[in-house]
PDB file with one MODEL, atoms N, CA, C and O in Angstrom:
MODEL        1
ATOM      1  N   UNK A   1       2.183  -5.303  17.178  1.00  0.00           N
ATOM      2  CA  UNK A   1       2.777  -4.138  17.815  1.00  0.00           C
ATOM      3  C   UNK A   1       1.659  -3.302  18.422  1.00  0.00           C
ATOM      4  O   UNK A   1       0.586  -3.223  17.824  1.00  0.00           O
ATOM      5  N   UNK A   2       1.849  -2.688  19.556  1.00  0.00           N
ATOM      6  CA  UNK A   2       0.921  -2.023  20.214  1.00  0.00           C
ATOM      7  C   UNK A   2       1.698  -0.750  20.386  1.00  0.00           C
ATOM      8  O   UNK A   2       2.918  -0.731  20.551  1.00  0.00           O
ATOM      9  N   UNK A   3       0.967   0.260  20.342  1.00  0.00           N
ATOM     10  CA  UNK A   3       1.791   1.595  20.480  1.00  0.00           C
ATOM     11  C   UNK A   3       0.870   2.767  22.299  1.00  0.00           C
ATOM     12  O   UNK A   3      -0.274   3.055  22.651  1.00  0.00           O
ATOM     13  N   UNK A   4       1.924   2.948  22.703  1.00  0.00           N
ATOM     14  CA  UNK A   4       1.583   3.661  24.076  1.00  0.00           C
ATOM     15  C   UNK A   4       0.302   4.630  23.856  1.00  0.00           C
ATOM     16  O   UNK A   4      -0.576   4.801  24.702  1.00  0.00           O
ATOM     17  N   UNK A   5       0.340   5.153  22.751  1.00  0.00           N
ATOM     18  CA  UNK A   5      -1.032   6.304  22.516  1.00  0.00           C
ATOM     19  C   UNK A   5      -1.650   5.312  22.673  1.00  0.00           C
ATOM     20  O   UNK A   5      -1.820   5.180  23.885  1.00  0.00           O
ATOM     21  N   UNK A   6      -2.264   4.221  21.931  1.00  0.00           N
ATOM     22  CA  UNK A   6      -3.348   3.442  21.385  1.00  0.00           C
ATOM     23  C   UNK A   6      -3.703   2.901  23.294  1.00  0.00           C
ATOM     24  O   UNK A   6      -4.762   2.632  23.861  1.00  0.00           O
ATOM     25  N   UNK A   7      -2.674   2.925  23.648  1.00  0.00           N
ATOM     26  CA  UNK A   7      -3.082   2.296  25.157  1.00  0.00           C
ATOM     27  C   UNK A   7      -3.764   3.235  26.153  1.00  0.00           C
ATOM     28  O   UNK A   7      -4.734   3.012  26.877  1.00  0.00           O
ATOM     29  N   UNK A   8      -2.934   4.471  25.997  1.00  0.00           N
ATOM     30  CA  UNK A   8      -4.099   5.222  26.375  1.00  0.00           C
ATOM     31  C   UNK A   8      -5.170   6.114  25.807  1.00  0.00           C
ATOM     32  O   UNK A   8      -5.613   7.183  26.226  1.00  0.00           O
ATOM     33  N   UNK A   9      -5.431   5.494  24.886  1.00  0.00           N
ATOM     34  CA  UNK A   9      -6.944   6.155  24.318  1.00  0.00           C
ATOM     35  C   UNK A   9      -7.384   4.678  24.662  1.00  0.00           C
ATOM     36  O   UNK A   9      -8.339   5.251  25.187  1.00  0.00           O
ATOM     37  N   UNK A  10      -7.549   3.736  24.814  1.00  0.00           N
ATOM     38  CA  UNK A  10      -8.214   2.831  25.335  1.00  0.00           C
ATOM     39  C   UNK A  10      -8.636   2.616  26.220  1.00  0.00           C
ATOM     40  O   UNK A  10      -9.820   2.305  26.353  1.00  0.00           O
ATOM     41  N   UNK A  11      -7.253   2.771  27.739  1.00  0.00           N
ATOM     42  CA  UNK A  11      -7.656   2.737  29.076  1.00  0.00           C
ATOM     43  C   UNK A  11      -8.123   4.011  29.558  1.00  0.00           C
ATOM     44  O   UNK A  11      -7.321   4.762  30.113  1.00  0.00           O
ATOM     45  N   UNK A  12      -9.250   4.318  29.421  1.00  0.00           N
ATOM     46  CA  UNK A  12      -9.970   5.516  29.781  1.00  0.00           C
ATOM     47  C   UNK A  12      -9.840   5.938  31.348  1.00  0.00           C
ATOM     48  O   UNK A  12      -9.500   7.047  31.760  1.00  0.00           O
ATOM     49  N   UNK A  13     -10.122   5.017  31.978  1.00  0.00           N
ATOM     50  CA  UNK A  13      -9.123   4.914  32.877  1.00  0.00           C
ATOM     51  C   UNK A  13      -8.107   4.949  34.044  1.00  0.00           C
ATOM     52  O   UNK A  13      -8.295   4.900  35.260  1.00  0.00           O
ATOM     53  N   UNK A  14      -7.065   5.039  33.370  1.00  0.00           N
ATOM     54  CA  UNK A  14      -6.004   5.322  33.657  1.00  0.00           C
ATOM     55  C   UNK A  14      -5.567   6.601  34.460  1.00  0.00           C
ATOM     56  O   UNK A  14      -5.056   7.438  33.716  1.00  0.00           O
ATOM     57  N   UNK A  15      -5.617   6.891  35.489  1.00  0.00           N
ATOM     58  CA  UNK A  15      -5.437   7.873  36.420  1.00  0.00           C
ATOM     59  C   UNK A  15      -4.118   7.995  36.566  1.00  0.00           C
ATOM     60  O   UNK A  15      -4.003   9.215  36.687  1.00  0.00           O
ATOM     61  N   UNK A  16      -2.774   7.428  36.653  1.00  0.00           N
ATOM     62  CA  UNK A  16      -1.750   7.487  37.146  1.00  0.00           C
ATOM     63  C   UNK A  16      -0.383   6.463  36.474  1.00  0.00           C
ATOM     64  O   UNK A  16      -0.487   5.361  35.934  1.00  0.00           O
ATOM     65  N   UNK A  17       0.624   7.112  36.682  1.00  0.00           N
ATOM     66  CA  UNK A  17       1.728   6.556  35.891  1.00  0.00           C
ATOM     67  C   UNK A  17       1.728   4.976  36.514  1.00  0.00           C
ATOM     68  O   UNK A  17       1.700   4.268  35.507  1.00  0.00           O
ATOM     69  N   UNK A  18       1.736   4.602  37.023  1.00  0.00           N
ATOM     70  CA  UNK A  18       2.050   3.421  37.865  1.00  0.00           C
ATOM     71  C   UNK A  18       0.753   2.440  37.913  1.00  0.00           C
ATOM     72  O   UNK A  18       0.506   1.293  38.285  1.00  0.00           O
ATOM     73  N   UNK A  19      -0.145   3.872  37.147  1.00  0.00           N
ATOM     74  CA  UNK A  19      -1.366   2.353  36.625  1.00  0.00           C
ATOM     75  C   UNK A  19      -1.152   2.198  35.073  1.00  0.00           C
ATOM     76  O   UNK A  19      -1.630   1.225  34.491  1.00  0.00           O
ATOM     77  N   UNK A  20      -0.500   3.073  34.470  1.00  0.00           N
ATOM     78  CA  UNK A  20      -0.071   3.045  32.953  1.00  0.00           C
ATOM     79  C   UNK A  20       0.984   1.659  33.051  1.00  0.00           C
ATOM     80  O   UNK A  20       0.811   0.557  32.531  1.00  0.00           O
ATOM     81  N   UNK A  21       2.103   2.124  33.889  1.00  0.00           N
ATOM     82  CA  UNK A  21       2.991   0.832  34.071  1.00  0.00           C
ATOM     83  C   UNK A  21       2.391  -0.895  34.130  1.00  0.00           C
ATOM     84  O   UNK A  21       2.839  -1.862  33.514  1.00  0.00           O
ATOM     85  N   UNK A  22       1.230  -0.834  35.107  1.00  0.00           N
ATOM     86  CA  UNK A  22       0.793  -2.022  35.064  1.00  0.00           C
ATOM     87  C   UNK A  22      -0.031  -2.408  33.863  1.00  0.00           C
ATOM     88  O   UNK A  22      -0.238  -3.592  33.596  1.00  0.00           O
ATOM     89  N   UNK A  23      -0.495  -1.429  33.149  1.00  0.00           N
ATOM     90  CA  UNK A  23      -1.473  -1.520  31.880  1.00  0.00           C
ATOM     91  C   UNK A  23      -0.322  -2.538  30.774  1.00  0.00           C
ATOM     92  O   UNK A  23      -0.727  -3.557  30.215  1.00  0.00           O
ATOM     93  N   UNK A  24       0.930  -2.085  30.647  1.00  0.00           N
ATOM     94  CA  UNK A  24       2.063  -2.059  29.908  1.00  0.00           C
ATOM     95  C   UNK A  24       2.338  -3.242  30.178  1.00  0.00           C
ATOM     96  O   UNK A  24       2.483  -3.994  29.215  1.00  0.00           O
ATOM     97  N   UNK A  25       2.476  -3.717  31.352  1.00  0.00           N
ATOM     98  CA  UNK A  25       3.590  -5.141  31.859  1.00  0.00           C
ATOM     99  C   UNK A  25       1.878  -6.542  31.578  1.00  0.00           C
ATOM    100  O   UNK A  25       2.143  -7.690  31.222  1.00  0.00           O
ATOM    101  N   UNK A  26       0.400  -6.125  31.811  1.00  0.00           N
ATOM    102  CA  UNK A  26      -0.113  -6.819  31.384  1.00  0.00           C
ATOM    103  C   UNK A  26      -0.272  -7.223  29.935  1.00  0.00           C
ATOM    104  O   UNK A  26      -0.431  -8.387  29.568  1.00  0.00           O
ATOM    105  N   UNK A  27      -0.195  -5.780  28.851  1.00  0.00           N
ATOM    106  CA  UNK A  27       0.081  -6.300  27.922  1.00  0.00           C
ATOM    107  C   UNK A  27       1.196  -7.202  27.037  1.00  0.00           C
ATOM    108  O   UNK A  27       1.161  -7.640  25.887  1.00  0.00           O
ATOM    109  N   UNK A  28       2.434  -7.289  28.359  1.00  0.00           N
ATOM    110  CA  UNK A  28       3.217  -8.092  27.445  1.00  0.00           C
ATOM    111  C   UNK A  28       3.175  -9.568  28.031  1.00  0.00           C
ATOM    112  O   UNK A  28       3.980 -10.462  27.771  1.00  0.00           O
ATOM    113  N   UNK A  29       1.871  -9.656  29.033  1.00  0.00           N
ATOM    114  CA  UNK A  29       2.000 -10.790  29.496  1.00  0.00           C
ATOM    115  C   UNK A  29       1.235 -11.846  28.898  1.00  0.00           C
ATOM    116  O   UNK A  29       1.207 -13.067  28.747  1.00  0.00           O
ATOM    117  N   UNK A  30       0.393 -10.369  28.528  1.00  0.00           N
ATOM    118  CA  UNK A  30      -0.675 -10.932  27.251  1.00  0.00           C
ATOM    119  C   UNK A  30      -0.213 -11.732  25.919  1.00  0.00           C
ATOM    120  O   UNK A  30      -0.887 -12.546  25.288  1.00  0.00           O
ATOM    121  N   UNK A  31       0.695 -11.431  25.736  1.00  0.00           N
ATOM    122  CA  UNK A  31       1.420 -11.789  24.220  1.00  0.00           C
ATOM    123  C   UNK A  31       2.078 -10.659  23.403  1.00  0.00           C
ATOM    124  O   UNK A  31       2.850 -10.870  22.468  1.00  0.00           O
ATOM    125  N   UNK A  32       1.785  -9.708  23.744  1.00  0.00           N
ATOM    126  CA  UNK A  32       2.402  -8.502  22.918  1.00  0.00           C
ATOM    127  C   UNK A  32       3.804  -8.664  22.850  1.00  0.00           C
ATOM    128  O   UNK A  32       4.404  -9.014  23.866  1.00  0.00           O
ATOM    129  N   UNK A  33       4.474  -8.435  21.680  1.00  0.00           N
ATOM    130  CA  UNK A  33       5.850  -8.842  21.144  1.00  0.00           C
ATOM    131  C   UNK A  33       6.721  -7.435  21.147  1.00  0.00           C
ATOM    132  O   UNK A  33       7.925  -7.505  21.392  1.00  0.00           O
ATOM    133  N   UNK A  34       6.174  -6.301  20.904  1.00  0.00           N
ATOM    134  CA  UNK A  34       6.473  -5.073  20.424  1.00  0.00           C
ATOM    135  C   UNK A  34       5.257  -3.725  21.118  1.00  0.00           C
ATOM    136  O   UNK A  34       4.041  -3.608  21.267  1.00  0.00           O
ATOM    137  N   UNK A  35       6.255  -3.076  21.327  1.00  0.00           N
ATOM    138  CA  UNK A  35       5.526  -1.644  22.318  1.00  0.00           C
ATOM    139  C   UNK A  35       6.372  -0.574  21.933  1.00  0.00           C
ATOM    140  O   UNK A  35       7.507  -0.593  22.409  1.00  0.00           O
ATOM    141  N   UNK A  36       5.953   0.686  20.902  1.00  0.00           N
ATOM    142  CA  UNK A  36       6.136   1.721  20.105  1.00  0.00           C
ATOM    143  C   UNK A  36       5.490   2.861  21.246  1.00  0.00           C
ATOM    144  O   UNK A  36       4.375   3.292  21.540  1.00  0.00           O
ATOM    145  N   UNK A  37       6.854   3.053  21.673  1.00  0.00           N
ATOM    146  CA  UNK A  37       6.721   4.340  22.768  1.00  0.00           C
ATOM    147  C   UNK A  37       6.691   5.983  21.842  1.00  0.00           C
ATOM    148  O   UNK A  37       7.568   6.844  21.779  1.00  0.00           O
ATOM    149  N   UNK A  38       5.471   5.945  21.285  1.00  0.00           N
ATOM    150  CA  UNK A  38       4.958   6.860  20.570  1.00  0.00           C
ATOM    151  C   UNK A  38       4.616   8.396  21.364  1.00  0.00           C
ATOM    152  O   UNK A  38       4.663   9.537  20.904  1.00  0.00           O
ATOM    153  N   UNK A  39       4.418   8.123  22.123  1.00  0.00           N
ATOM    154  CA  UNK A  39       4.112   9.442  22.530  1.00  0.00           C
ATOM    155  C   UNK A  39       4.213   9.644  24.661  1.00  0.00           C
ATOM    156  O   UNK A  39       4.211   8.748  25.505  1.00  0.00           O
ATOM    157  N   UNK A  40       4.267  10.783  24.801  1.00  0.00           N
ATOM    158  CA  UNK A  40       4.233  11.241  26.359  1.00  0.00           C
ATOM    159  C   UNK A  40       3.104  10.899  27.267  1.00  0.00           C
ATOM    160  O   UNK A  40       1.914  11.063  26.996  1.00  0.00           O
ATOM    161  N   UNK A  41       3.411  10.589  27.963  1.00  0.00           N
ATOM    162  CA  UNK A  41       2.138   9.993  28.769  1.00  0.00           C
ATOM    163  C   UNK A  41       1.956  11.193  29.769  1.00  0.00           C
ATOM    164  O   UNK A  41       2.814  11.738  30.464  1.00  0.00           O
ATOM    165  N   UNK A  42       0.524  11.478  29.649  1.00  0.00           N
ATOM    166  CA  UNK A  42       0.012  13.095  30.334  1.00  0.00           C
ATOM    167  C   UNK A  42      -0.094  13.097  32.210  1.00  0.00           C
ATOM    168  O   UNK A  42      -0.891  13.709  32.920  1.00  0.00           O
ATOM    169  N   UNK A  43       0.966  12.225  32.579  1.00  0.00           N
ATOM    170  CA  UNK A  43       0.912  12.126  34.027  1.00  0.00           C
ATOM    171  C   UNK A  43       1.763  13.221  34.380  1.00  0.00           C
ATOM    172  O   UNK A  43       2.821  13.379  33.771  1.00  0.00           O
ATOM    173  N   UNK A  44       1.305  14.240  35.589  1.00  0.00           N
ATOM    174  CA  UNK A  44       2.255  15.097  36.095  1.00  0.00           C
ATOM    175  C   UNK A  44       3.339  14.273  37.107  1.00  0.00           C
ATOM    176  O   UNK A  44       4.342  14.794  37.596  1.00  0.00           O
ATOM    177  N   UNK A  45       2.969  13.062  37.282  1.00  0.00           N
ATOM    178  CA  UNK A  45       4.081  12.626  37.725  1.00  0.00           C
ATOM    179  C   UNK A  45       5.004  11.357  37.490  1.00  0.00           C
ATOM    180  O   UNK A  45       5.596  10.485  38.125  1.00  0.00           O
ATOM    181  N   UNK A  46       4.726  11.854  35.972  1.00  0.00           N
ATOM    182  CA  UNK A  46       5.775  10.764  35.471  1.00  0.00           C
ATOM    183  C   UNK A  46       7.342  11.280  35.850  1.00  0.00           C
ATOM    184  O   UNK A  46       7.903  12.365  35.692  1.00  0.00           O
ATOM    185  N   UNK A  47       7.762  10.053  36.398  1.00  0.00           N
ATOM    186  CA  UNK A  47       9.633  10.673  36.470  1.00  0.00           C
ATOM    187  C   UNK A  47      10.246  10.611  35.403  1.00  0.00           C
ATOM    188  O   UNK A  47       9.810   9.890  34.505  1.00  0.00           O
ATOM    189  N   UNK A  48      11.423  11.362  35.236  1.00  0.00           N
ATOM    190  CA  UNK A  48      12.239  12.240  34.310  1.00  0.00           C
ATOM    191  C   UNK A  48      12.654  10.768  33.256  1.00  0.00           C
ATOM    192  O   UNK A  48      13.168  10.910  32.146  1.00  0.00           O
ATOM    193  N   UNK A  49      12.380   9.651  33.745  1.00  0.00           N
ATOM    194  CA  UNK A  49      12.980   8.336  33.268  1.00  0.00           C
ATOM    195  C   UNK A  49      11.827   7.440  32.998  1.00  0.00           C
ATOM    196  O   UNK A  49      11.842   6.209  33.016  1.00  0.00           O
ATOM    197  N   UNK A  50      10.735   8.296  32.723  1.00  0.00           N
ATOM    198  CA  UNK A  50       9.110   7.572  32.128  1.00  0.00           C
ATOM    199  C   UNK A  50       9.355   6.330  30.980  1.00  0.00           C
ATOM    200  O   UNK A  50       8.771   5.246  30.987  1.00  0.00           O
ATOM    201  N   UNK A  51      10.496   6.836  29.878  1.00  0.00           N
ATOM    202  CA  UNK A  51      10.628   5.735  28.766  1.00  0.00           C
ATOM    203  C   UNK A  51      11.342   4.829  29.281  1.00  0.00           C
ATOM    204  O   UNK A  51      10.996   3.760  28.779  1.00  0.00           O
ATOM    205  N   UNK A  52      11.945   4.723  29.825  1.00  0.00           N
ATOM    206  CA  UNK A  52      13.567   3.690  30.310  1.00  0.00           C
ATOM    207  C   UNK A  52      11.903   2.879  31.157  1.00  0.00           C
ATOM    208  O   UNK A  52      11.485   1.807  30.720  1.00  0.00           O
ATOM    209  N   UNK A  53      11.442   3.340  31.903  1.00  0.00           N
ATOM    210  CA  UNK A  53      10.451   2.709  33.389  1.00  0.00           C
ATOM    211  C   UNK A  53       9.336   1.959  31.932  1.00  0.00           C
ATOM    212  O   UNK A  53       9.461   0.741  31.800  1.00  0.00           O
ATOM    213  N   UNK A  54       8.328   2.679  30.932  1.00  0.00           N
ATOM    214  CA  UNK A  54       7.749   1.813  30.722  1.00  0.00           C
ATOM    215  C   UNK A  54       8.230   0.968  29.466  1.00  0.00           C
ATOM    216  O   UNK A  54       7.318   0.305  28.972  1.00  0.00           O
ATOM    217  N   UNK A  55       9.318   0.860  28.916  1.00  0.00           N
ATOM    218  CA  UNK A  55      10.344   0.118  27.833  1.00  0.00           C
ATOM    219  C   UNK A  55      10.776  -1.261  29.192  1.00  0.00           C
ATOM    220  O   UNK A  55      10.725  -2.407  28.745  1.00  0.00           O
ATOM    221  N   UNK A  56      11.120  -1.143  30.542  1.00  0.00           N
ATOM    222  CA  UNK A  56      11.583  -2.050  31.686  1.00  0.00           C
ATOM    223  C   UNK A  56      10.287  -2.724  31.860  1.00  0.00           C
ATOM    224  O   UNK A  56      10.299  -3.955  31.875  1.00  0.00           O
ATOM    225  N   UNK A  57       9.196  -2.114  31.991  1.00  0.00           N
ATOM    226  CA  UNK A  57       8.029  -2.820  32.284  1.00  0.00           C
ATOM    227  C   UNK A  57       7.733  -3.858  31.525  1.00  0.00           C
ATOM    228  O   UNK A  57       7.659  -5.071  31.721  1.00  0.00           O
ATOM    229  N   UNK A  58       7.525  -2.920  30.318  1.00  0.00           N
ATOM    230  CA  UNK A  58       7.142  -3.688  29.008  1.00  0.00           C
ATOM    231  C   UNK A  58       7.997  -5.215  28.945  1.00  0.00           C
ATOM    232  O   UNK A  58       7.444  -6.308  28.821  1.00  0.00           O
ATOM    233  N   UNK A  59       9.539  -4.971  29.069  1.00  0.00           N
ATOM    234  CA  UNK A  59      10.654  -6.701  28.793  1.00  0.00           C
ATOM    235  C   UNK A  59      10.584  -7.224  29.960  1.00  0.00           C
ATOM    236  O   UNK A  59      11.103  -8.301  30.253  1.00  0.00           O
ATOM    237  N   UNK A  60      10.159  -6.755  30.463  1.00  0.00           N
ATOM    238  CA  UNK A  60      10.150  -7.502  32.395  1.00  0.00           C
ATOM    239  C   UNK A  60       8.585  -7.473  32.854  1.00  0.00           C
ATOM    240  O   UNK A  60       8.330  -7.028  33.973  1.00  0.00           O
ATOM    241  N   UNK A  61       7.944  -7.757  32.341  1.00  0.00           N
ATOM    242  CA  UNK A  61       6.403  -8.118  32.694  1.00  0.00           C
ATOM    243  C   UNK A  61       6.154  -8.480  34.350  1.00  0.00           C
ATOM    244  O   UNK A  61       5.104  -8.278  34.960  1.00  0.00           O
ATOM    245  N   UNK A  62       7.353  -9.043  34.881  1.00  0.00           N
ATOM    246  CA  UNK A  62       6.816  -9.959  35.754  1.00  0.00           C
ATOM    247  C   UNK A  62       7.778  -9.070  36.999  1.00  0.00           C
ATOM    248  O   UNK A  62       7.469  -9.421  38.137  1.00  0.00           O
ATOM    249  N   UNK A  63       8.450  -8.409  36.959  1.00  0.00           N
ATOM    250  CA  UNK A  63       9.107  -7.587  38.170  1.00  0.00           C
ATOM    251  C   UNK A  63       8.346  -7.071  38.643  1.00  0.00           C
ATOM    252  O   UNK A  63       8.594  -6.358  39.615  1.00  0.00           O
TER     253      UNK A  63
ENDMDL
END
């Protein structure tokens, strides 16, 4: 299980929601089984539907 904080205290980084998204869809391409949407991701422009978008990323790796 990988949890969304742990991803971004890792990807240092990470400038933007839509590079968080791709961070997300590589890790499940990686093998990751499980993604614990633990916490808010500090983008001012995450849309109002940030969990639904990176929970879609995460089961759909490849869209």
């Amino acid at each position: 299980m990988i949890y969304l904080s742990d991803i971004l205290t890792q990807e240092h980084e990470l400038e933007t929601f839509e590079g968080l998204l791709e961070i997300v869809r590589q890790k499940a391409r990686d093998g990751e089984i499980h993604l614990d949407v633990d916490i808010k991701p500090p983008f001012n422009e995450a849309p109002k539907d940030w969990q639904n978008q990176i929970e879609m990323a995460f089961t759909f790796p490849n869209r």
